[in-house]
Backbone bond lengths (Angstrom), bond angles and torsions (degrees), N, CA, C in turn:
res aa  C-N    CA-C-N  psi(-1)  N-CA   C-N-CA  omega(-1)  CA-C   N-CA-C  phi
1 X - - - 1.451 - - 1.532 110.72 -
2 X 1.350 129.49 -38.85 1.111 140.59 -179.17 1.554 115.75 -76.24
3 X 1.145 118.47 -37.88 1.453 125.50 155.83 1.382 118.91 -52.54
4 X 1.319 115.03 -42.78 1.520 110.85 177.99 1.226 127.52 -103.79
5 X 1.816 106.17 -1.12 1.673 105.54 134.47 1.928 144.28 -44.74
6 X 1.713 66.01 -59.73 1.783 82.85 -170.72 1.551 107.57 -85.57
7 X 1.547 130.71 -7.24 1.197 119.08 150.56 1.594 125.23 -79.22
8 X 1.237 116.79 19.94 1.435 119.57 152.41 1.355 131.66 -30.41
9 X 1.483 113.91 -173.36 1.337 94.17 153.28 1.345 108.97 -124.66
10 X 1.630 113.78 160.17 1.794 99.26 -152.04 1.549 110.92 102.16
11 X 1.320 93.87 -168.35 1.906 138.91 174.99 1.383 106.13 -111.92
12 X 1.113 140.60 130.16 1.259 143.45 169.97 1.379 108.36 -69.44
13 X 1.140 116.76 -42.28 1.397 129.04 -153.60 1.661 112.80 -147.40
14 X 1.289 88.13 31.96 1.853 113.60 169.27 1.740 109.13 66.54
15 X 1.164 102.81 -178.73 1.508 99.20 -171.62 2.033 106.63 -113.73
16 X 1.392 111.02 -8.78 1.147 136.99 164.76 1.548 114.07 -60.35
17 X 1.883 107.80 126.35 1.553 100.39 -178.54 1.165 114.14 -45.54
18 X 1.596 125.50 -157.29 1.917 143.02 -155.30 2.301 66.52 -137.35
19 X 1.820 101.75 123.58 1.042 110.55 -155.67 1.963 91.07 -70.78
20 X 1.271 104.28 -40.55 2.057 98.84 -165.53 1.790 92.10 -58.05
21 X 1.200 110.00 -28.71 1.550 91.88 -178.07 1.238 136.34 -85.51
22 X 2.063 105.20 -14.13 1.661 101.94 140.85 1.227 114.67 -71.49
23 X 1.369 153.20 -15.73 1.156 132.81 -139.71 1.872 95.45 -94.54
24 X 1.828 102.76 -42.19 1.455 133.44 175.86 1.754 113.50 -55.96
25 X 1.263 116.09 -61.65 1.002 128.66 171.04 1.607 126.13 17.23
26 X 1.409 116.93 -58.86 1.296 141.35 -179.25 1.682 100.86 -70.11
27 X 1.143 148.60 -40.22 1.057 161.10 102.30 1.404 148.81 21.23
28 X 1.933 93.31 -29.92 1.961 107.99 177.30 1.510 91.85 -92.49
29 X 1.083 125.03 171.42 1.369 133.98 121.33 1.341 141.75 -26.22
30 X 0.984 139.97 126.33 1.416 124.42 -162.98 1.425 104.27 -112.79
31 X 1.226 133.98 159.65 1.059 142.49 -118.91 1.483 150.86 54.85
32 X 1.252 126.63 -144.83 1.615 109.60 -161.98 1.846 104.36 -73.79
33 X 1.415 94.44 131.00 1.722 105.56 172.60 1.270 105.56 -138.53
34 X 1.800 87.81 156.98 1.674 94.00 -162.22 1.463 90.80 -128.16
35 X 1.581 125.89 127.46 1.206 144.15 -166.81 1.812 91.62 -102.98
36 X 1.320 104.92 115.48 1.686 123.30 166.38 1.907 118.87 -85.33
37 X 1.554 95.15 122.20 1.545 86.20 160.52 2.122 93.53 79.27
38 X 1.163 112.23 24.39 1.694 107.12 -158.49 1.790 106.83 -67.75
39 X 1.267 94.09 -29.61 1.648 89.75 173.13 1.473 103.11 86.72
40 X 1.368 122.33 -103.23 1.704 121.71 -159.66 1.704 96.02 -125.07
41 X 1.574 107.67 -5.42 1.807 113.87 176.40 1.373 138.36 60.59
42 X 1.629 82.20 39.25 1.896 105.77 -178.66 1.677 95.33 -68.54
43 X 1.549 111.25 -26.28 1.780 93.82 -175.44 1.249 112.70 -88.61
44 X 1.799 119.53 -21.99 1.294 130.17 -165.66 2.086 92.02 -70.43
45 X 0.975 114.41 -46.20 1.663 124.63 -156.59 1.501 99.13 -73.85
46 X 1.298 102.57 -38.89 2.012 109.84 -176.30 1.527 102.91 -70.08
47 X 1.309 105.58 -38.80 1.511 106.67 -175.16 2.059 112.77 -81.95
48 X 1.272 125.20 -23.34 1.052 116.27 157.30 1.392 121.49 -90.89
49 X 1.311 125.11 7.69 1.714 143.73 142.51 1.702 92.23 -54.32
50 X 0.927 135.55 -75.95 1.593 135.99 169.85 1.405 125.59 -30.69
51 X 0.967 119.83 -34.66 1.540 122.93 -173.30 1.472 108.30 121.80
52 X 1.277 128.37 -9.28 1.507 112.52 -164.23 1.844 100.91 -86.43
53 X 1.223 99.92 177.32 1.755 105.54 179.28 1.576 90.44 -127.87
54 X 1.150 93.59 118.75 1.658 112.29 -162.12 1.410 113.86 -117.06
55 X 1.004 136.26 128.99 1.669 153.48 177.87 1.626 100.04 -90.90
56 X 1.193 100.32 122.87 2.054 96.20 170.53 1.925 95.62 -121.98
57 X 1.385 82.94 128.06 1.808 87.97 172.69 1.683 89.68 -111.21
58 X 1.534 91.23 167.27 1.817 110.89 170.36 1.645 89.04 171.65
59 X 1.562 98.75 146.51 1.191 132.88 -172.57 1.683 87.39 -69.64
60 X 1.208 136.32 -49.96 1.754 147.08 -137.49 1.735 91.38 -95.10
61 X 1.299 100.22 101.65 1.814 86.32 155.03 1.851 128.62 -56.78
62 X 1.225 99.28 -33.79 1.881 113.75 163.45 1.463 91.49 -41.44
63 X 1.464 120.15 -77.80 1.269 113.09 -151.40 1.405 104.58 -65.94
64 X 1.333 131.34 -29.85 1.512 116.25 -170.91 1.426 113.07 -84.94
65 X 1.274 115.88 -2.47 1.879 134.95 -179.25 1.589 79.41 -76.50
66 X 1.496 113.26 -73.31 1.750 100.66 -164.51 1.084 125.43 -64.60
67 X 1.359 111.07 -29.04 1.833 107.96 157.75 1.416 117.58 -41.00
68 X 1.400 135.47 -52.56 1.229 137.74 -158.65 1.183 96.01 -64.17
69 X 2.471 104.71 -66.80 1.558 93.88 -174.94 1.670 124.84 -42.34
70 X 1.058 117.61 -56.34 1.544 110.87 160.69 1.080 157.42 -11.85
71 X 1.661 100.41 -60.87 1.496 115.12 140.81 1.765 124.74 -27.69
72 X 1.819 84.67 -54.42 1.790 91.64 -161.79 1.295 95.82 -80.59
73 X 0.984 122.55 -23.42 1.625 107.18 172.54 1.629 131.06 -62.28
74 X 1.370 103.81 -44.67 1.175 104.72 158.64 1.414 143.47 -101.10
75 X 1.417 100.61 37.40 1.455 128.46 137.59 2.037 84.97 93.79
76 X 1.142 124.43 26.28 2.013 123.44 -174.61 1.230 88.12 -131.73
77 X 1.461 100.59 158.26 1.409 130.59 173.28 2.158 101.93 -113.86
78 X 1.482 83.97 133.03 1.568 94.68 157.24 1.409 110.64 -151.00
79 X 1.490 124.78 155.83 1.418 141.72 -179.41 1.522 107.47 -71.28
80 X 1.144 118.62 142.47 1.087 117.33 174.01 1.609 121.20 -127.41
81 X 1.444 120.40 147.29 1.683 127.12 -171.37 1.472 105.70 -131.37
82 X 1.310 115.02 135.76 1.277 117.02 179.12 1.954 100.41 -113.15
83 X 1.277 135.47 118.42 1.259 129.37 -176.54 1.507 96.30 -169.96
84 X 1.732 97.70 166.71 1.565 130.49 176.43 1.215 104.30 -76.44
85 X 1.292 140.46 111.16 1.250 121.35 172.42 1.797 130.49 -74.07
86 X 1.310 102.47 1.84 1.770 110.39 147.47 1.065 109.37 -52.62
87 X 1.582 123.56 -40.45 1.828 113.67 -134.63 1.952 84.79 -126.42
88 X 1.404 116.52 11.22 1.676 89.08 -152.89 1.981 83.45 -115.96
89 X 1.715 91.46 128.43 1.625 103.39 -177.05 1.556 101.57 -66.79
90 X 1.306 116.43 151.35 1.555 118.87 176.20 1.508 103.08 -111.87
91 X 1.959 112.65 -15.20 1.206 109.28 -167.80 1.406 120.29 80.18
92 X 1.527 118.46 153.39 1.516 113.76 -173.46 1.530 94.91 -111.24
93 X 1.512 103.06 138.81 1.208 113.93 160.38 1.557 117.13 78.94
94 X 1.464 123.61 0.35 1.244 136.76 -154.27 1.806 117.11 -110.10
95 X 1.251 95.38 2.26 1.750 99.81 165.95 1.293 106.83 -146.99
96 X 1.624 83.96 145.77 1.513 102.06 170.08 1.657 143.32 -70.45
97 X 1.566 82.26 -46.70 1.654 96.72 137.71 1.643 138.26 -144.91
98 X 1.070 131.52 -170.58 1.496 136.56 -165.19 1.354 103.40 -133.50
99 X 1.706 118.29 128.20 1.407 84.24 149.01 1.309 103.03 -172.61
100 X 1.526 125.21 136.30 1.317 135.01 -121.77 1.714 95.52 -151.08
101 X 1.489 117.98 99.22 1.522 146.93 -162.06 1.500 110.25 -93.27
102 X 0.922 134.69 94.48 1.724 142.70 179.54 1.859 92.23 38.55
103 X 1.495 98.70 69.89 1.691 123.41 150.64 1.242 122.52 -107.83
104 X 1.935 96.96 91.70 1.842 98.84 -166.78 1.490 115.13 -106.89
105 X 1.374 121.97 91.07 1.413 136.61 170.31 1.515 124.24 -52.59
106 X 1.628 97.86 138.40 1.901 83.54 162.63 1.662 118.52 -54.66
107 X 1.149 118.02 175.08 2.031 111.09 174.56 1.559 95.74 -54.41
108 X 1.340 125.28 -70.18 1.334 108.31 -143.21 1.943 121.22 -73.07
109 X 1.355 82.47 -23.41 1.471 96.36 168.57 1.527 134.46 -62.71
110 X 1.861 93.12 -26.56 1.022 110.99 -166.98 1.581 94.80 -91.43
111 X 1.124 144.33 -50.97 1.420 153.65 -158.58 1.492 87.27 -79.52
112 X 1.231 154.61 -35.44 1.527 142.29 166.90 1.565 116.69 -66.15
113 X 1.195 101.07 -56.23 1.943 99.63 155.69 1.356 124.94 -29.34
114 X 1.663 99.75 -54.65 1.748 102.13 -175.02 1.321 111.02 -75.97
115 X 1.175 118.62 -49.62 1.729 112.85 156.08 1.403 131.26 -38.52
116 X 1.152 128.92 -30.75 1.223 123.47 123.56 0.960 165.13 95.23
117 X 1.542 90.71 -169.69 1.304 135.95 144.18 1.543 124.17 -66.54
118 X 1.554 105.26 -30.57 1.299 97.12 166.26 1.692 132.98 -72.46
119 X 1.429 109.09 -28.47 1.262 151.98 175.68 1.369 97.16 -66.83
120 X 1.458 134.48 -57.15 1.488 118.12 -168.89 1.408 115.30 -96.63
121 X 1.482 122.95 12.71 1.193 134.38 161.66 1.601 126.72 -70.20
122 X 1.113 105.78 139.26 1.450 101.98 -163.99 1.415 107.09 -85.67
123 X 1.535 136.72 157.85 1.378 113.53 167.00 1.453 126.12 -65.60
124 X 1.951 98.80 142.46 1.495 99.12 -167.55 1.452 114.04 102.30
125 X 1.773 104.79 -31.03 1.642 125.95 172.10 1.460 109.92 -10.80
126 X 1.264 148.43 177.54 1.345 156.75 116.94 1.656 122.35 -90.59
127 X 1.042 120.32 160.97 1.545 120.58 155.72 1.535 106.72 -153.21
128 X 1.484 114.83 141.71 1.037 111.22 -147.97 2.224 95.79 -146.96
129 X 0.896 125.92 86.88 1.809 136.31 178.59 1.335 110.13 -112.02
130 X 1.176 82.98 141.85 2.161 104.72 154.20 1.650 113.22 -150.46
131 X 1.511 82.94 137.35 1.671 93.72 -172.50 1.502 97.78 -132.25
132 X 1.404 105.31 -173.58 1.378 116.10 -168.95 2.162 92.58 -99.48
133 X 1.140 110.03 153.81 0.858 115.07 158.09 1.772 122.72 -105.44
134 X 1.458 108.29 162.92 1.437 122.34 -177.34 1.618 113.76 -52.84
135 X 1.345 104.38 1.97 2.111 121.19 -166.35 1.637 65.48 -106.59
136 X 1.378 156.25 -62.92 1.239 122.72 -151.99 1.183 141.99 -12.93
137 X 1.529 107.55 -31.94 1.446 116.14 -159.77 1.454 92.00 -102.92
138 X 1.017 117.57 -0.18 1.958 119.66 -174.28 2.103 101.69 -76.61
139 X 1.351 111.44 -12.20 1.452 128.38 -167.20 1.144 125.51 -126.77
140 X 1.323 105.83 131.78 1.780 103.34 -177.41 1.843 122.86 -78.27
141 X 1.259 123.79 32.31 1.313 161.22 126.73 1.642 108.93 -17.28
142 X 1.100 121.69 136.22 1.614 127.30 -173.01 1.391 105.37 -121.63
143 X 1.126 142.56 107.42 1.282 136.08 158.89 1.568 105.16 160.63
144 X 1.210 100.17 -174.06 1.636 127.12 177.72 1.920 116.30 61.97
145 X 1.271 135.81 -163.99 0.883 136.85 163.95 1.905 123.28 -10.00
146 X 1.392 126.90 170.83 1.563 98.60 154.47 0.949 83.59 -128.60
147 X 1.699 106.18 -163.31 1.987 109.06 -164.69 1.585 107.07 -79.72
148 X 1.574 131.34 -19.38 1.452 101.09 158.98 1.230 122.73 -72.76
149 X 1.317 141.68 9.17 1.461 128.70 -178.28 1.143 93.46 -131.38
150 X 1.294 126.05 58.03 1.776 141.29 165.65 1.906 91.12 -60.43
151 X 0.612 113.87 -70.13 1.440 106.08 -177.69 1.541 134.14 -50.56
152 X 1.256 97.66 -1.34 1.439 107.38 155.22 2.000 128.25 -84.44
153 X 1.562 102.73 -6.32 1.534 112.97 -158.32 1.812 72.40 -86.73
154 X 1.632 101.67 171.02 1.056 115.22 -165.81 1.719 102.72 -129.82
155 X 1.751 125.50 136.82 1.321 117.48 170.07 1.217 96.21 -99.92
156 X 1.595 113.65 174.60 1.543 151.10 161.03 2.137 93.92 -53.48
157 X 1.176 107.42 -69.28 1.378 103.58 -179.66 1.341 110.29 -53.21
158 X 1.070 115.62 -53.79 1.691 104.43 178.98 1.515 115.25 -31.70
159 X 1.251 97.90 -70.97 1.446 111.83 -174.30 1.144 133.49 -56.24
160 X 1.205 111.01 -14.29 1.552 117.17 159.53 1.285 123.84 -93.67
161 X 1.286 103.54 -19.52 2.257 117.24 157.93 1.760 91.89 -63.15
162 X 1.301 128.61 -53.19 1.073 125.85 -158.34 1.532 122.18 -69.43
163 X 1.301 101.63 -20.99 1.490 117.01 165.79 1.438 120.84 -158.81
164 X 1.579 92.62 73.40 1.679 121.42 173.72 1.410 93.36 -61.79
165 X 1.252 130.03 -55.48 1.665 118.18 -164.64 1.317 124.12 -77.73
166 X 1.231 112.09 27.09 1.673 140.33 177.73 1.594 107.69 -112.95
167 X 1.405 118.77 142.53 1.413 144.33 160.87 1.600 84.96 -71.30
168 X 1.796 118.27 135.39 1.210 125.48 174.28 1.735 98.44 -104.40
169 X 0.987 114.12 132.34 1.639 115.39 162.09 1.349 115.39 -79.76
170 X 1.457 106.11 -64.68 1.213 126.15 -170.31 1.897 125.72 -129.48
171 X 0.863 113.05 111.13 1.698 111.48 -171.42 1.720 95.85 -148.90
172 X 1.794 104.64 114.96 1.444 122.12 178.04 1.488 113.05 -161.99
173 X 1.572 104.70 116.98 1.239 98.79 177.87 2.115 102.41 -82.84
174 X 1.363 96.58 134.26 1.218 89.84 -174.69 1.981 105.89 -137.11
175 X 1.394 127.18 170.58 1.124 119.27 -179.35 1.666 102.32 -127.53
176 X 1.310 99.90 128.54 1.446 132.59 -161.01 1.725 119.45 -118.43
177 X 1.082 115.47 137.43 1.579 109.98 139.86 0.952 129.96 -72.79
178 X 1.777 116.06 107.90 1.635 105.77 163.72 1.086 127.37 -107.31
179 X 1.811 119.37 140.90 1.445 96.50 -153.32 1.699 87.99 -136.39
180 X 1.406 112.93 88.43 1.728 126.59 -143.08 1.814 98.00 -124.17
181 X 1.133 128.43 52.22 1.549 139.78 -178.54 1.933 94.64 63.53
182 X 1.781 90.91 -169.50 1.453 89.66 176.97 1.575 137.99 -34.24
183 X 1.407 103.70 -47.57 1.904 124.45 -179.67 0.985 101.28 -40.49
184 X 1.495 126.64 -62.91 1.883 129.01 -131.00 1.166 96.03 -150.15
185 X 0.984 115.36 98.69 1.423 134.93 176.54 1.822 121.54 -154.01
186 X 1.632 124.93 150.61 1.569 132.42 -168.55 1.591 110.53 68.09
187 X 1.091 109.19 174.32 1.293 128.74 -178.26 1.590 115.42 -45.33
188 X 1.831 103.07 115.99 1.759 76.18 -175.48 2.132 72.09 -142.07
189 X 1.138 101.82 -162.72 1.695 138.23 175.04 1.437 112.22 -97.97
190 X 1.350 127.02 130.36 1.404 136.52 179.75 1.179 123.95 -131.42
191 X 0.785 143.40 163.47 1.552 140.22 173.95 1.994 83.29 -141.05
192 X 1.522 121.85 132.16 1.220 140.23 165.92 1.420 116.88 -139.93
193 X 1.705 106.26 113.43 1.286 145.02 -179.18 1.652 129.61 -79.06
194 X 1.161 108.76 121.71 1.468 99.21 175.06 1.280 113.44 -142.64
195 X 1.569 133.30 108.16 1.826 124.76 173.68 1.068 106.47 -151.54
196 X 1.719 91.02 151.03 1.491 102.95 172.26 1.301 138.70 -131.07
197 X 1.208 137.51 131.85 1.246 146.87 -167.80 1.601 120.82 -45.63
198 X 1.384 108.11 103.67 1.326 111.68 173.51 1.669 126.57 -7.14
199 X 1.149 114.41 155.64 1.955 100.88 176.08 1.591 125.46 98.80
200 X 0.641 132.48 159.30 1.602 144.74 -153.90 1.400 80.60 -33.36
């Protein structure tokens, strides 16, 4: 399904960062970050527009083909990973920051991910998400989960169960315009995340 998204024609989901993560930006850690779930790597390319040296994973070779072109278009280099994110090591201790843009997991999948992520953060690490919340459907907003995979939307409480052993910066479910290419776009529900890993 994801392959025959992102071989469209276009950006699925525009070529413009995920907006809380320009707004946050100033905020990660700087140095090497590894963008989860990146899709076509409008955040991976904006963020090595910044200075960081950025890793983009995605399950979709499509999407990591348009990441690259992307890259080269706007004149940056980033690494690229193609993997399952059940099966794909992040490594301990080995990034500076994380950061993972309407990545909506079943629960258990999802609570092993965030573990982690907390785990392969370096001290001082960042992690940095926005997801749709379970109010999604309260808005005429297009994207994220649909109503049988309600259990994929993500709360504010969760996420701070999910990474209790994190300093929280920022945790608010809030309601937004997102206006993210065809997919994710109008009025929807968010939950936007920000913590960081104990240590220098």
């Amino acid at each position: 399904m994801w392959d025959d998204r992102f071989s469209e024609p276009g950006y699925a989901y525009g070529t413009e960062p995920n907006d809380f993560l320009r707004e946050r930006v100033a905020q990660l850690k700087r140095g090497r970050c590894l963008c989860l779930a990146e899709g076509q790597g409008r955040n991976a390319v904006w963020l090595a527009e910044q200075g960081f040296d950025v890793t983009a994973m995605d399950q979709s070779p499509a999407g990591m083909e348009k990441a690259r072109e992307l890259a080269a278009s706007r004149g940056v280099t980033i690494a690229t990973q193609i993997g399952d994110l059940a099966h794909f090591d992040m490594g301990e201790g080995a990034w500076d920051s994380i950061v993972a843009i309407f990545v909506h997991l079943p629960p258990a999948l999802r609570a092993d991910v965030h573990g982690r992520i907390a785990l392969a953060l370096a001290p001082g690490g960042t992690v940095l998400l926005e997801a749709y919340t379970p109010d999604k459907f309260d808005y005429p907003g297009f994207g994220g989960p649909p109503r049988d995979q309600l259990d994929r939307t993500f709360t504010r409480p969760m996420l701070i169960d999910d990474f209790k052993g994190l300093d929280v910066i920022h945790a608010e479910e809030t309601v937004r315009d997102v206006n993210e290419g065809k997919y994710h776009h109008g009025r929807s529900a968010v939950v936007q995340f920000l913590a960081k890993k104990p240590g220098e």
